[in-house]
C-alpha positions as CSV (number, residue, x, y, z in Angstrom):
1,X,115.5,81.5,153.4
2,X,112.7,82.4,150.4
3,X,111.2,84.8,152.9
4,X,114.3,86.2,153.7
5,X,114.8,86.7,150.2
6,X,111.8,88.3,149.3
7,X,112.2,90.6,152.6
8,X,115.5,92.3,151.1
9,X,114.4,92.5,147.5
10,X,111.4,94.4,149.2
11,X,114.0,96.9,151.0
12,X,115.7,97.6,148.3
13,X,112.8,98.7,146.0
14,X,111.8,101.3,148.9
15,X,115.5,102.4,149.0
16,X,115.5,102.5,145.4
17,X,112.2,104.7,145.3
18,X,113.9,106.7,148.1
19,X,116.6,107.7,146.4
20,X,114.3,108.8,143.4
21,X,115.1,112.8,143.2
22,X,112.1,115.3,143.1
23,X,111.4,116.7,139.8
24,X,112.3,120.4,140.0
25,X,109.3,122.4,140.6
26,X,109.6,125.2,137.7
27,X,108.5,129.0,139.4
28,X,106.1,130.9,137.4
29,X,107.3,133.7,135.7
30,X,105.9,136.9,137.1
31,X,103.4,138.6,135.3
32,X,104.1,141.6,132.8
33,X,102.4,144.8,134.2
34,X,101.0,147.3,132.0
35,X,100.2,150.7,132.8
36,X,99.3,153.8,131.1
37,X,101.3,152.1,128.1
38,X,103.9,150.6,129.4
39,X,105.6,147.7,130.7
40,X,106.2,148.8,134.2
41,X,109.2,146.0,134.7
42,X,111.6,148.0,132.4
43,X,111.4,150.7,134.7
44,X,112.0,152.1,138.2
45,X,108.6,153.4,139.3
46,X,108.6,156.3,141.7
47,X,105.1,157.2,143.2
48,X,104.6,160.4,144.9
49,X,102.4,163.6,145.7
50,X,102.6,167.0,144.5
51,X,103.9,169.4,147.8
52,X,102.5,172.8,148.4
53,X,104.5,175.1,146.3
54,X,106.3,172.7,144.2
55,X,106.2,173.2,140.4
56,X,106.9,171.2,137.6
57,X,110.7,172.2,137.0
58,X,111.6,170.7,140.4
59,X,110.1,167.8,140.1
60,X,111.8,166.9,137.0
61,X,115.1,168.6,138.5
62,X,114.7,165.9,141.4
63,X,114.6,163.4,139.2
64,X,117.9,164.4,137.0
65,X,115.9,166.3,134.3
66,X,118.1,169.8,133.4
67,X,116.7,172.8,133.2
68,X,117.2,173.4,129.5
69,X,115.5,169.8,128.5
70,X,112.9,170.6,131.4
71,X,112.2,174.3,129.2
72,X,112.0,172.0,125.9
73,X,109.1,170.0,127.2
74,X,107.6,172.5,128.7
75,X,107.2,174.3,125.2
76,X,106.6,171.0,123.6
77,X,103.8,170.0,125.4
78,X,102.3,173.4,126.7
79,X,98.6,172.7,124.2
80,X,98.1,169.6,126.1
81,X,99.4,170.3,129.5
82,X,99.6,173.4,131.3
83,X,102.5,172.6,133.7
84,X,101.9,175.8,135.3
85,X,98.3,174.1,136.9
86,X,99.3,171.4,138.8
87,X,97.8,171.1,142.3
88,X,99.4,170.4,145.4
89,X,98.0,167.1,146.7
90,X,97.7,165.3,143.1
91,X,99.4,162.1,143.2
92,X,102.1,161.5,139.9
93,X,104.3,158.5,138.8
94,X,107.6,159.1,137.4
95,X,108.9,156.0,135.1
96,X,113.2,156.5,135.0
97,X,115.5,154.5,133.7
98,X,116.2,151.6,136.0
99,X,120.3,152.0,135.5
100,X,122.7,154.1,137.7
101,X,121.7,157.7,136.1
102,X,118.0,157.0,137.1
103,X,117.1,159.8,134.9
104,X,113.3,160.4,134.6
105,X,111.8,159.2,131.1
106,X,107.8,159.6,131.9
107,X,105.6,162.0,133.6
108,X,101.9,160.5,134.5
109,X,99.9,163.3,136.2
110,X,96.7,162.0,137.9
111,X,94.0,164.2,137.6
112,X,91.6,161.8,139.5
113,X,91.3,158.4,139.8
114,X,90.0,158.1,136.1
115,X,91.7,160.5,134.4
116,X,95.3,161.4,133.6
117,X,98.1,163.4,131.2
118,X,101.1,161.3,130.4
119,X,103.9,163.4,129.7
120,X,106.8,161.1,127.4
121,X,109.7,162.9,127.0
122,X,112.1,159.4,127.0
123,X,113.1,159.9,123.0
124,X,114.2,163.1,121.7
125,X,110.3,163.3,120.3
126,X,108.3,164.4,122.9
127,X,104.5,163.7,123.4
128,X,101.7,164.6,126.1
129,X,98.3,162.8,125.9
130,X,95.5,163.1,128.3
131,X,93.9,159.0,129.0
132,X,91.5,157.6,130.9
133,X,91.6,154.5,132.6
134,X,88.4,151.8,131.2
135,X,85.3,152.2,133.7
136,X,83.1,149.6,134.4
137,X,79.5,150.0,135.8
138,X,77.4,147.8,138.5
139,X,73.6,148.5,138.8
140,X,72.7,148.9,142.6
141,X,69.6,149.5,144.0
142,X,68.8,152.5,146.9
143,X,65.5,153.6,149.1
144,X,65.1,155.6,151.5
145,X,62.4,157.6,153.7
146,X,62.4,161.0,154.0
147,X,63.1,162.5,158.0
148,X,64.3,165.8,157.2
149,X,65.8,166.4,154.0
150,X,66.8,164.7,151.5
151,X,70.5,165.6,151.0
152,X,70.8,165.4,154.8
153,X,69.5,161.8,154.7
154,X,71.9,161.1,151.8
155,X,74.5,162.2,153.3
156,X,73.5,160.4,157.0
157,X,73.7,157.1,155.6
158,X,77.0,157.1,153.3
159,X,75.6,157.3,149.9
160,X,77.0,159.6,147.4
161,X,76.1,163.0,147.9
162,X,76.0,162.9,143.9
163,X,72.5,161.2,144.3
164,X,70.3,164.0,146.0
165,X,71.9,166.2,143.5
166,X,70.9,164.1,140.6
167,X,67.0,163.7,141.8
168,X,66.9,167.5,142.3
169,X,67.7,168.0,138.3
170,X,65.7,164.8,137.4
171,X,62.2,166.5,139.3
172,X,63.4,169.6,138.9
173,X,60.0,171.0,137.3
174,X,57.6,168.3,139.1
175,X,58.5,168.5,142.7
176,X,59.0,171.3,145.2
177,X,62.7,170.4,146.9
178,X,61.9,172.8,149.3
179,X,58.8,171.4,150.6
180,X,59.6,167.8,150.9
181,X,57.4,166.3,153.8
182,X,58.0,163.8,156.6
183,X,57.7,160.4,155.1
184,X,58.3,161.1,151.7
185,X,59.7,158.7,150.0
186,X,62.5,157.4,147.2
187,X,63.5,154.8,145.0
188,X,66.4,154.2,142.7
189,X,68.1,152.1,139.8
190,X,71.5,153.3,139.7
191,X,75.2,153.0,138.3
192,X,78.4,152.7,140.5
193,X,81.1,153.1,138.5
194,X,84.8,151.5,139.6
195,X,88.0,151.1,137.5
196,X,89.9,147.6,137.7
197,X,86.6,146.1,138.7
198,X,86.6,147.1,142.6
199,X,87.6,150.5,143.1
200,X,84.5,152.7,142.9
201,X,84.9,156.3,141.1
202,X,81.6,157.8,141.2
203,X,78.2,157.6,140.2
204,X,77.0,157.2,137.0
205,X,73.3,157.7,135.6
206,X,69.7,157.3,137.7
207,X,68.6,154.6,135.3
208,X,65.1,154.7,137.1
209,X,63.5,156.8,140.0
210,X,60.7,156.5,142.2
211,X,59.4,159.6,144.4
212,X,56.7,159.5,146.6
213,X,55.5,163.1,147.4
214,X,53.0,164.0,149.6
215,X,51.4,160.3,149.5
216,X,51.5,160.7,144.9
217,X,53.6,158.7,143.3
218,X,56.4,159.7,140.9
219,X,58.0,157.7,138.3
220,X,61.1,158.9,136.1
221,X,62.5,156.8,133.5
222,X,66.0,157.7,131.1
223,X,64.9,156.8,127.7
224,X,66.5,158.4,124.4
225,X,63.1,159.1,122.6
226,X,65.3,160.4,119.1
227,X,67.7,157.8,117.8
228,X,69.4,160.4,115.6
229,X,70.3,164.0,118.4
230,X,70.8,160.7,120.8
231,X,69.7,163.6,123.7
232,X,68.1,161.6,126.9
233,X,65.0,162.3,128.9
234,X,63.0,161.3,131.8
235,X,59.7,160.2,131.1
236,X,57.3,158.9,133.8
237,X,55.0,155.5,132.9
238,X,52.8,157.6,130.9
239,X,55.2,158.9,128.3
240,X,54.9,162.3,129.9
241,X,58.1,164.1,129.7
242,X,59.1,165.4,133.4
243,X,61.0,168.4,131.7
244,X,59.1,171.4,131.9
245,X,60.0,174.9,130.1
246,X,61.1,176.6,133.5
247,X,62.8,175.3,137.2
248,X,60.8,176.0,139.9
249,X,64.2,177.1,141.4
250,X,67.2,179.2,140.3
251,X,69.5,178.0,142.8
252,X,70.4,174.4,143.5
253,X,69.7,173.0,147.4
254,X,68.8,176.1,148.6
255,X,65.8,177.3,150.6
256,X,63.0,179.6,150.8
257,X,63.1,182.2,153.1
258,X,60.0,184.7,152.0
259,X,57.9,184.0,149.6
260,X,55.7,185.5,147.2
261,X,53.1,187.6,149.3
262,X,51.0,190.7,148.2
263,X,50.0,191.3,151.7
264,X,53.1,190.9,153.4
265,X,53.7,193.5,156.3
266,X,57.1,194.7,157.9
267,X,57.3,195.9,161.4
268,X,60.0,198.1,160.2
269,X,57.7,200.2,158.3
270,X,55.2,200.7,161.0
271,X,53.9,197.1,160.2
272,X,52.5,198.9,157.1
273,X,51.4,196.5,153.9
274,X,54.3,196.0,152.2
275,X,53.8,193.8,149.5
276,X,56.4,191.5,148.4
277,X,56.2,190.5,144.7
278,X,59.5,187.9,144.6
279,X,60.1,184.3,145.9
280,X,63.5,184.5,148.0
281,X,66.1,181.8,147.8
282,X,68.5,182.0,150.8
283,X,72.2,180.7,149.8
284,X,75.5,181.1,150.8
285,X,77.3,184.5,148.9
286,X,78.7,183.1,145.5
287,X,76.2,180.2,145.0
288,X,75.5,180.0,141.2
289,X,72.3,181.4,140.2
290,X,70.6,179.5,137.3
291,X,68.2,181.1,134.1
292,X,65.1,178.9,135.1
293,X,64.2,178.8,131.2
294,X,66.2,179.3,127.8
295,X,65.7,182.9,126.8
296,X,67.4,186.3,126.4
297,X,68.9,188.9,128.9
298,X,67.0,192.7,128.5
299,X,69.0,193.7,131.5
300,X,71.6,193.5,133.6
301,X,73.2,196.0,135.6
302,X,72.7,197.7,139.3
303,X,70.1,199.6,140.0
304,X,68.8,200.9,143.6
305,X,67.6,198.3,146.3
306,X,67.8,195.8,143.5
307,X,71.5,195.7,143.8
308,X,73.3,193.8,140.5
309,X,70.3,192.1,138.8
310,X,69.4,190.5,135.7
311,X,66.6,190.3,133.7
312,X,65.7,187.7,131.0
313,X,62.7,187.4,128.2
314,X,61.9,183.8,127.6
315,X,59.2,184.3,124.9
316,X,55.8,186.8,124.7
317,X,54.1,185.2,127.8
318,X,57.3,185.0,130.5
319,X,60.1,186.8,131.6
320,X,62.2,186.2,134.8
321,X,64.4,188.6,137.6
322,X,67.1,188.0,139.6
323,X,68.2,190.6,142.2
324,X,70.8,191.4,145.0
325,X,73.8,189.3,143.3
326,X,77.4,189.7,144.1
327,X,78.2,189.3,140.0
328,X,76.8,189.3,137.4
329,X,77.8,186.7,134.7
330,X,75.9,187.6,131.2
331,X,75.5,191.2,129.5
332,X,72.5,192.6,127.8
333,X,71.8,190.5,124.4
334,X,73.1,187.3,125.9
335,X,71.0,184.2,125.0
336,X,71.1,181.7,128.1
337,X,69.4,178.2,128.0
338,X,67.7,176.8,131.2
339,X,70.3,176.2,133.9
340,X,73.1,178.5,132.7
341,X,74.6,180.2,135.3
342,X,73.6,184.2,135.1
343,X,75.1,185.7,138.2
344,X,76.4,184.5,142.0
345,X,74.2,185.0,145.5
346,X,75.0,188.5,146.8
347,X,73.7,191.2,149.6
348,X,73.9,194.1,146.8
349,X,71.2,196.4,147.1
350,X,68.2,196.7,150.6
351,X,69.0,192.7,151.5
352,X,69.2,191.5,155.7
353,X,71.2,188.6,153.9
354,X,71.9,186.7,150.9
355,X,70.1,185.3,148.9
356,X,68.4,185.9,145.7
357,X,65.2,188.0,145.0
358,X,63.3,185.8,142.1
359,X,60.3,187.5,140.2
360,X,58.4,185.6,137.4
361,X,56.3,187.9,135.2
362,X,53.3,186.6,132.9
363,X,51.5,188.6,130.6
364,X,53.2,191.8,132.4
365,X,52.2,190.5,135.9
366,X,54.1,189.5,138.2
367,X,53.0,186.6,139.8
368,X,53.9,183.8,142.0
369,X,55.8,181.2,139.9
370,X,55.3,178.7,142.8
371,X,51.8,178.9,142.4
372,X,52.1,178.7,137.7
373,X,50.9,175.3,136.1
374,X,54.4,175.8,133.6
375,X,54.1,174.8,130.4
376,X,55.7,171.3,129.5
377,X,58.0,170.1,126.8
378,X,57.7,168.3,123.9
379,X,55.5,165.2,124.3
380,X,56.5,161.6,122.6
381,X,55.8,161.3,119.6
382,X,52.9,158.6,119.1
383,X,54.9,156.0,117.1
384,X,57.6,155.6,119.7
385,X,55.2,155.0,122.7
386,X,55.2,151.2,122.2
387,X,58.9,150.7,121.6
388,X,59.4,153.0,125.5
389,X,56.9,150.7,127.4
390,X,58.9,147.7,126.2
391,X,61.7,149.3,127.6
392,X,60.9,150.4,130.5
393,X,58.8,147.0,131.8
394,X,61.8,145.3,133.3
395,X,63.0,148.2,134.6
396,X,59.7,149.0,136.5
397,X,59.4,145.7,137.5
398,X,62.6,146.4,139.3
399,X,62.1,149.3,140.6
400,X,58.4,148.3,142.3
401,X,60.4,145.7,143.9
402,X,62.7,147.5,145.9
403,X,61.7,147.5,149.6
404,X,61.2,150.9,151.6
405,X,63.6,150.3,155.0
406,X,61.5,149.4,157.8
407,X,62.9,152.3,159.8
408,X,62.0,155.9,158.4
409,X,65.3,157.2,159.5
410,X,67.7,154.7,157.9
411,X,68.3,154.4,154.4
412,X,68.9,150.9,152.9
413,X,71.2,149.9,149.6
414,X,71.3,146.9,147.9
415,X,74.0,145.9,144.9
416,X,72.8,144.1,142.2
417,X,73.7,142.9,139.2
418,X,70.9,144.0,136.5
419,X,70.3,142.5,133.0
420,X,69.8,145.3,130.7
C-alpha cells in the first residue's frame, strides 16, 4: 500500500510539471536601419534605374511630385545638382511617405557605389548634399611574371585593370613600358577598398612595388618625405626618388611604332635616306597626349606635314614637340606641368595613321629622348634618410616575401591583413 502511495504522489508531480506553461519566448525587435540619414523604417523605399531618355521631372512626376514643386527644387538645388546630368543606367532610391498619397519626400542619386547626392525636399526647406559612403581598406598582396604585356596579363588573370595603370605612372621615368621582356617580373603591396566591409570599390594606393626588368631589380616605396606640403613620392631602398623631370612617354599604354633613326630609309622615296628625327607613339585617334615635363607652350597651331602640333620649352637645356593631333588643348603662353593633357592622337598632317610624332630637343638638337640619361628630381634631404628606412623595413620585408607563381603565365594574389 506505501508503494502504491509513493507511485501516485510520483504521477502527480510529472502531471504537475506537465501542466507547467512555457514562458513566452519574447521576438527580438528588428533592427533600425540607417541610410544616407535616415531611418529607412519610416519610409517606403523604392529602388530603381534611371531609363534611357528619362529626366528628372518624370521621375518625380511618377512618384506624385507636381510640376510646379518639381520646378522649385530644381532651382533650389541647381549649385549642387545639375538635374539636367543624370545618366541612364544610374541606380536612385526614392524615400515617400509610407501612407496612402505615397508622395516622394527624398531623392538619393548614386553616382557610384561610393558616392551619391541626396536631394530632401520632404519640408518646405529644401536641401541637396553630395555624401560618400565610409571606405575601408584591406592590404593584399599580388605577383606576377611577365608573358606578353603587362596590362594584358592584368587583365588575363582578373585583377584590376587599375594596377597596370598605376605601375606605369609609378616607373614612369625608370622603366621602358614599351620594352618589357619575357619574364619580367612584379611585385606588389596594395589596397582594396570595399564599403560595408565586403563589397569591394576599387583600388586604392601601391603601398610598395617590386619590378624586375631585364634580370635588375626595382624597388618603389610611397613615403611623404615633407611633413608640412604632405605631397607623396616613390623612393627606391636607396632614398632615390623614381621621379624624374621628364616621361619617357607622352601617351599612356601606347606603343612605339618608329623610332628615332637618322638613317632611316623609305621605299617610297626611292629608298632614299630619309632621316627620321621623332619617336612615334601609335594610339587610337583621341587618346590624351601628355607634356612629358612641366614647362611653357611656344607654339601651337597647324603647320604643313606637322598637322596640329604643339611645342613646349621646359627650361634652357629642353624643349619637347608633339605633331599630327586631332586637337589641340593649350594655346601659346600656356604653362603645363608634367602629365597635363596638351592635345588628342590625330592623322593631321603626312601620317599612314595615328599616332603622335614626339621630338625632344637638347641644347638646339634634336635627339633621341629614349636614348637621354634625364635629369632627376629632388633628392632626400639627409636628415630624413633614417626616419624612411625605419619605415620602409617592414614593408620590404613583406614585399621580399611574396612568392613569384610557379607558372610564368599565371598571376597569383594573396589577401592579407598588414600591420601598418
Amino acid at each position: 500500500m506505501k508503494k502504491l502511495v509513493t507511485f501516485l504522489f510520483l504521477l502527480l508531480i510529472i502531471a504537475c510539471k506537465d501542466d507547467k506553461k512555457p514562458e513566452p519566448i519574447t521576438p527580438e525587435k528588428p533592427k533600425e536601419v540607417f541610410e544616407y540619414g535616415y531611418k529607412l523604417s519610416d519610409y517606403k523605399v523604392i529602388n530603381d534605374t534611371i531609363k534611357s531618355g528619362e529626366n528628372f521631372s518624370e521621375i518625380l512626376d511618377r512618384n506624385h511630385i507636381e510640376y510646379p514643386k518639381v520646378l522649385e527644387i530644381v532651382n533650389k538645388i541647381k549649385d549642387t545638382f545639375n538635374v539636367r546630368k543624370i545618366k541612364s543606367g544610374v541606380p536612385y532610391t526614392i524615400l515617400a511617405k509610407k501612407d496612402s498619397t505615397e508622395k516622394a519626400q527624398v531623392f538619393i542619386y548614386k553616382n557610384s557605389k561610393v558616392r551619391y547626392t541626396v536631394v530632401d525636399f520632404k519640408d518646405s526647406i529644401i536641401t541637396a548634399y553630395n555624401g560618400k559612403k565610409p571606405v575601408t581598406k584591406v592590404i593584399k598582396t599580388a605577383s606576377g611574371v611577365i608573358t606578353s604585356s603587362l596590362s594584358q596579363a592584368i587583365d588575363d588573370q582578373g585583377l584590376s585593370y587599375y594596377l597596370a595603370f598605376e605601375m606605369s605612372d609609378i616607373y614612369a621615368w625608370t622603366i621602358d613600358f614599351f620594352r618589357l621582356q619575357k619574364n619580367d617580373k612584379f611585385k606588389l603591396v596594395y589596397e582594396q577598398l570595399y564599403i560595408n566591409d565586403s563589397i569591394p570599390v576599387g583600388i586604392g594606393k601601391i603601398k610598395a612595388a617590386y619590378f624586375e626588368h631585364g634580370g635588375k631589380p626595382f624597388y618603389a616605396f610611397r613615403y611623404v618625405p615633407d611633413s608640412t606640403l604632405q605631397i607623396p613620392e616613390y623612393f627606391d631602398e636607396e632614398t632615390k626618388n623614381l621621379r624624374r623631370q621628364f616621361l619617357k612617354s607622352p601617351v599612356k599604354f601606347s606603343r612605339i611604332s618608329s623610332r628615332y633613326n637618322l638613317r632611316r630609309r623609305i621605299a617610297f622615296y626611292g629608298n632614299k635616306i630619309r632621316p627620321h628625327k621623332g619617336t612615334d607613339f601609335a594610339a587610337p585617334v583621341g587618346t590624351p597626349i601628355m607634356s612629358t615635363a612641366n614647362g611653357t607652350v611656344i607654339a601651337s597651331e597647324r603647320r604643313g606635314g606637322n598637322g596640329n602640333y604643339v611645342k613646349v620649352r621646359h627650361n634652357g637645356t629642353y624643349s619637347t614637340q608633339y605633331l599630327h593631333m586631332s586637337k589641340r588643348a593649350v594655346k601659346v603662353g600656356d604653362v603645363v606641368k608634367q602629365g597635363d593633357v596638351i592635345g588628342f592622337i590625330g592623322m593631321t598632317g603626312n601620317t599612314s595613321g595615328p599616332h603622335v610624332c614626339y621630338r625632344f630637343w637638347k641644347n638646339g638638337k634634336q635627339v633621341d629622348p629614349l636614348r637621354q640619361k634625364l635629369p632627376a628630381a629632388e633628392p632626400m634631404k639627409e636628415e630624413i634618410k633614417p626616419k624612411y628606412f625605419n619605415f620602409i623595413e617592414p614593408i620590404k620585408s613583406k614585399l621580399d616575401s611574396i612568392k613569384f607563381p610557379e607558372l610564368e603565365n599565371k598571376i597569383t594574389t594573396k589577401v592579407e591583413e598588414l600591420n601598418t
